[in-house]
C-alpha positions as CSV (number, residue, x, y, z in Angstrom):
1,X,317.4,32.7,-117.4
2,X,314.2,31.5,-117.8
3,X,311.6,34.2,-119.7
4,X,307.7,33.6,-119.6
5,X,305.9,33.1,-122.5
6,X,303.8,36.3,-121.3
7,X,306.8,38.2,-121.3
8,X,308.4,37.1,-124.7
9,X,304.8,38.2,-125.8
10,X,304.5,41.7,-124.6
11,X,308.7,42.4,-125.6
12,X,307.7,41.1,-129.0
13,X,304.9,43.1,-129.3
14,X,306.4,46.5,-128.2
15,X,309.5,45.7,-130.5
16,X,307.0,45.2,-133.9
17,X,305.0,47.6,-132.7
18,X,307.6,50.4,-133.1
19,X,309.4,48.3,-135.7
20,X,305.7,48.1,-137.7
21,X,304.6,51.3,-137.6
22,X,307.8,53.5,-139.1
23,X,307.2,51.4,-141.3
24,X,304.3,52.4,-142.6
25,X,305.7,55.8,-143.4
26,X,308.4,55.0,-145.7
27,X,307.3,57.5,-147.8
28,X,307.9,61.1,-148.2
29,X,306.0,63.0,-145.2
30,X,306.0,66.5,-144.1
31,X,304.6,68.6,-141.5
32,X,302.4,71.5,-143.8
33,X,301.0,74.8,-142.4
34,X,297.9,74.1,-140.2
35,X,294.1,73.8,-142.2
36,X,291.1,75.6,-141.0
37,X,287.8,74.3,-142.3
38,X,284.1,73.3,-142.3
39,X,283.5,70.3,-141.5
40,X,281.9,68.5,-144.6
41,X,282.3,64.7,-143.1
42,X,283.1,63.1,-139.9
43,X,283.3,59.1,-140.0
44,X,281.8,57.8,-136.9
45,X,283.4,55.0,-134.4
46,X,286.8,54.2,-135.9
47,X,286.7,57.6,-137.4
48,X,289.7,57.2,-139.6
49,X,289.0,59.9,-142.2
50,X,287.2,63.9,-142.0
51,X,286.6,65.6,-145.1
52,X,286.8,69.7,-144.5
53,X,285.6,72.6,-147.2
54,X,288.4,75.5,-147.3
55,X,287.5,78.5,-149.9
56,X,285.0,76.0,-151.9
57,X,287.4,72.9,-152.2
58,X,287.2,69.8,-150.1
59,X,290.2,68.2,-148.6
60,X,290.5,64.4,-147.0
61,X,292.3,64.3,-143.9
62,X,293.1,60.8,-142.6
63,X,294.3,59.5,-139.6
64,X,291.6,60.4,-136.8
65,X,292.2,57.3,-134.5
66,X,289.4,55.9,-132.5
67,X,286.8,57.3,-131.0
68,X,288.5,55.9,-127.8
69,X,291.1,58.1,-127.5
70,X,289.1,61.0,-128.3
71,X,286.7,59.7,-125.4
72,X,289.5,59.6,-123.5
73,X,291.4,62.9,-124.0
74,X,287.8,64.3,-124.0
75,X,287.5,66.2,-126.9
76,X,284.2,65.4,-129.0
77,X,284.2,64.5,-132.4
78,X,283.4,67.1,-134.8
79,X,280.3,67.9,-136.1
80,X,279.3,68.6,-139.8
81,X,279.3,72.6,-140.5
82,X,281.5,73.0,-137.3
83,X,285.2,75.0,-138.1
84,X,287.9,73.3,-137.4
85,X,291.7,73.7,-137.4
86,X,293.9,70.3,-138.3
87,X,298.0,70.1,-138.1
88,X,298.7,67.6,-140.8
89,X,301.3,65.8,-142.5
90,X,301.5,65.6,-146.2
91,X,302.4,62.0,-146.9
92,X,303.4,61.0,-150.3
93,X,303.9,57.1,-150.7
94,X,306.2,55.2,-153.0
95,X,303.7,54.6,-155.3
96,X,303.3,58.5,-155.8
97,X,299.9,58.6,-154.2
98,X,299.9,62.2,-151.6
99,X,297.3,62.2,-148.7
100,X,296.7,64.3,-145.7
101,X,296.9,62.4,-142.0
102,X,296.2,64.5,-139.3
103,X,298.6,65.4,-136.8
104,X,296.3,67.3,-134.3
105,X,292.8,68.7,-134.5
106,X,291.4,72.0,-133.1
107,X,287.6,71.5,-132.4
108,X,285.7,73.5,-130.0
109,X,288.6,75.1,-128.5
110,X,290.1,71.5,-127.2
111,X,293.8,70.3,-129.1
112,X,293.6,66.6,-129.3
113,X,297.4,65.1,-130.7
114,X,297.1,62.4,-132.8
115,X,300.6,61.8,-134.0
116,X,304.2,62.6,-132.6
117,X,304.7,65.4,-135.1
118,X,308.8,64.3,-135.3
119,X,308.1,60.7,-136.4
120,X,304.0,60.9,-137.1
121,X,304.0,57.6,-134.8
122,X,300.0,57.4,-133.2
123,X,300.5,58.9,-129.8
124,X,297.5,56.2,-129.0
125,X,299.7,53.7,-130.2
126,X,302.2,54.6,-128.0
127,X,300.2,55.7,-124.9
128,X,299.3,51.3,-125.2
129,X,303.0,50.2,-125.7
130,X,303.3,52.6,-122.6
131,X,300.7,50.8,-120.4
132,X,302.1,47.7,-121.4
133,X,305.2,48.1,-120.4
134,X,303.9,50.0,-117.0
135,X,301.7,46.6,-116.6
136,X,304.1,44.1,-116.9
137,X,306.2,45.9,-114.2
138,X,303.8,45.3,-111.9
């Protein structure tokens, strides 16, 4: 059976792709009650980190994807001094270091999901592997 070197491409890329990105949480993770905030910070275009004020402390949230997939789902970007409500995991690495990545974010009255909240996989990430595999059935 012959495969095409196209094909071998795409397989291999779908298999690291979930293979890779597990991966990157082999650390401690878990889902914590939902933060509602003021936006203090909002990266633009890559967006990978928003900073929000609860009760007079500021917290890092990482994790925001790309701008892309908010475009998208179409839910904007937040704005600083706009409230917000992020579902995030508490991630805690071997190293000991803990950070916040979001799971989902509130803005506006839109919910945009970020990360399967079972394995905290990119849902972009897979929405691609999904296209992939849609396009080379074609």
């Amino acid at each position: 059976m012959k495969i095409s070197v196209k094909t071998l491409s795409m397989v291999l890329a779908i298999v690291l792709s979930v293979a890779v990105a597990p991966a990157a949480w082999s650390a401690d993770f878990i889902l914590i009650p939902d933060l509602t905030g003021t936006v203090v910070e909002c990266e633009p275009g890559i967006s990978t980190r928003i900073q929000i004020e609860i009760e007079g402390t500021t917290y890092s949230v990482y994790g925001l994807g790309p701008a892309s997939y908010w475009e998208d789902q179409g839910v904007v970007l937040p704005d600083v001094g706009e409230t917000i409500t992020l579902s995030v995991f508490e991630v805690t690495y071997d190293g000991g270091t803990t950070k916040y990545v979001a799971q989902s974010v509130t803005v506006g009255g839109a919910t945009i999901v970020l990360r399967d909240p079972v394995t905290g996989v990119p849902v972009w990430r897979q929405n691609k592997a999904a296209l992939t595999q849609t396009k080379g059935n074609r």
